[in-house]
N, C-alpha and C positions, 0 to 999 in steps of 0.2 A: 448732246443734241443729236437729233435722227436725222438732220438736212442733209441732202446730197451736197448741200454747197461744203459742209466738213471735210470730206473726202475728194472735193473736185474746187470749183473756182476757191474758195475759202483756201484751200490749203496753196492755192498759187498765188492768190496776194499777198499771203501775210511775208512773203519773200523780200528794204532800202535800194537802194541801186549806187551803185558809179557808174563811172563812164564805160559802155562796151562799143565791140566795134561794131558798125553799122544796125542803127537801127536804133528806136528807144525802147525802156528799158519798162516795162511795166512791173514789176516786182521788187523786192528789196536783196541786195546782193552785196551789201557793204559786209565786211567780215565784222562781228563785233557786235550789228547793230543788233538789238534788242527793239520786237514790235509787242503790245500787250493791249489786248481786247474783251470788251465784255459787255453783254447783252442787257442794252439799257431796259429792258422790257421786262425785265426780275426786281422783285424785293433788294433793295440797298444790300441785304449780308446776302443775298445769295449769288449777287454779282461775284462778290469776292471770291467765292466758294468755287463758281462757274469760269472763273477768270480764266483765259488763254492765253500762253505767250511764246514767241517764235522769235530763235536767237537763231542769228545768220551766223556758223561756226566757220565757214571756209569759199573760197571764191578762186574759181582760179579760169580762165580764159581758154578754151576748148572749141573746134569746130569752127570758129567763127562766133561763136557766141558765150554764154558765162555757164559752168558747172556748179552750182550753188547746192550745199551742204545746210541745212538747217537742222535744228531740234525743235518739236512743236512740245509742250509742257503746259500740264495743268494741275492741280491738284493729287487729281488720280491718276499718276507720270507721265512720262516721259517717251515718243520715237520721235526718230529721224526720220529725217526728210530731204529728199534730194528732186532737183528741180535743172530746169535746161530753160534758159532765155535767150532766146534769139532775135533780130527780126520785128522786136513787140512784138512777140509769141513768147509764150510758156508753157513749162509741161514735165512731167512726172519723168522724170527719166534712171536707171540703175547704174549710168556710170560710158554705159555703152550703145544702150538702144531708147528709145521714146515707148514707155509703156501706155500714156496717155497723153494728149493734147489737152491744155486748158482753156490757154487765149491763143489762137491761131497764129501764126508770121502774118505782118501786114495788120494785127490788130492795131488801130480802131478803125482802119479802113476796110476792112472782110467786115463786111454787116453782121453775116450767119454763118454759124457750122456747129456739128454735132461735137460733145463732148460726153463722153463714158454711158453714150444713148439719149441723153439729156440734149435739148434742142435748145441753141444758146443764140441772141440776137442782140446786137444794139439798139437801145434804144434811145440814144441822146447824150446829150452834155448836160453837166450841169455846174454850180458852183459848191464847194465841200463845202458843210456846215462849221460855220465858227465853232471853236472850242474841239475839233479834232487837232490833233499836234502834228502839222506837217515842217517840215524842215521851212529855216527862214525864208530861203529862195524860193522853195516851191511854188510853181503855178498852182491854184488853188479852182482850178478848171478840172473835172475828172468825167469818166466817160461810160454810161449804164449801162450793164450788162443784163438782159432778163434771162432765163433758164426756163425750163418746161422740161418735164418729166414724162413722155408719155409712158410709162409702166404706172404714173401715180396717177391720174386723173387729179384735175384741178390743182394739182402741187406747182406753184408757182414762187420763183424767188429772182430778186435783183441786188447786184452787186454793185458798186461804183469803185470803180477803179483812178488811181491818177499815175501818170506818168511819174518815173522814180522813186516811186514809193509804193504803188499796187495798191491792194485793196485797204479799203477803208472804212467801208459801212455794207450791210448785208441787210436786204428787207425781205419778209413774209408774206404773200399774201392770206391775210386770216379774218374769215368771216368778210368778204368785200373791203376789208382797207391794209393797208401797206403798214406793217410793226417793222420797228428795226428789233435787229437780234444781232445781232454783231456791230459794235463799230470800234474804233480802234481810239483808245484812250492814254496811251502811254509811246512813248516813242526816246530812244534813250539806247547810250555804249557801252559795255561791258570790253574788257579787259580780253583782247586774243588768245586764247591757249598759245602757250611756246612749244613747239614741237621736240617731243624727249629723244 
């Protein structure tokens, strides 16, 4: 897929959560969990083909907020991926410094701000569609992110995010109506590496 949302809000969702300190957790940061997505908007076999999945490999408590370690995986391989949540906020980080911001600290309360040039606002609440797999407890309330591209003209996309689990469904605007192309269909633990 050519979206900005691949390289930016997309790749901060697909991050479970535990508990961190102050602040909720907009991403997935459980070690273990397994999140798996694919764009209802494809032919049945090309879902599969297209499928993406993002294993939380490691988690450990830094700065005040969580260092999350993931592998994003599809078909055509395999990187890592390394993420910083603070705050509700997320963001691309190497370990040491913030390469990019996703969801800002104070998200869902920060209405607006730019991300990697890309002009990102809230738009609302809404209720997750039935038949996504959120955990039993989860609040089933999540909270719209739209995006705007000014380098693309008209390139418009919305994300919905929920609290302890992050993203969950991705929309397009195409030809005047709203396609989803991402939503999150699989949700599930894998087994920790033991460190050698």
């Amino acid at each position: 897929m050519r979206y900005w949302l691949l390289s930016g809000l997309f790749l901060a969702g697909l991050l479970g959560c535990e508990p961190q300190p102050r602040g909720v957790c907009n991403g997935p940061a459980e070690a273990g969990l397994v999140l798996g997505y694919e764009n209802p908007s494809l032919p049945e076999a090309q879902r599969a083909q297209d499928r993406l999945q993002v294993r939380v490999d490691a988690t450990q408590v830094v700065e005040g907020g969580l260092d999350v370690q993931a592998s994003l995986s599809s078909l055509r391989g395999q990187a890592p991926q390394r993420f910083f949540l603070r705050k509700g906020g997320l963001a691309v980080w190497d370990g040491k410094s913030i390469q990019r911001v996703l969801l800002p600290e104070g998200f869902p309360a920060v209405r607006s701000w730019t991300a990697g040039g890309a002009e990102c606002r809230v738009i609302g609440r809404a209720i997750v569609p039935k038949g996504i797999p959120l955990p039993p407890d989860s609040n089933r309330i999540g909270t719209w992110v739209e995006i705007s591209d000014p380098g693309r003209p008209g390139s418009r996309s919305r994300s919905l995010f929920v609290p302890g689990v992050g993203l969950v469904e991705t929309c397009i605007l195409r030809e005047g109506r709203w396609v989803t192309v991402q939503q999150l269909c699989s949700r599930m633990f894998t087994e920790v590496p033991t460190p050698r």
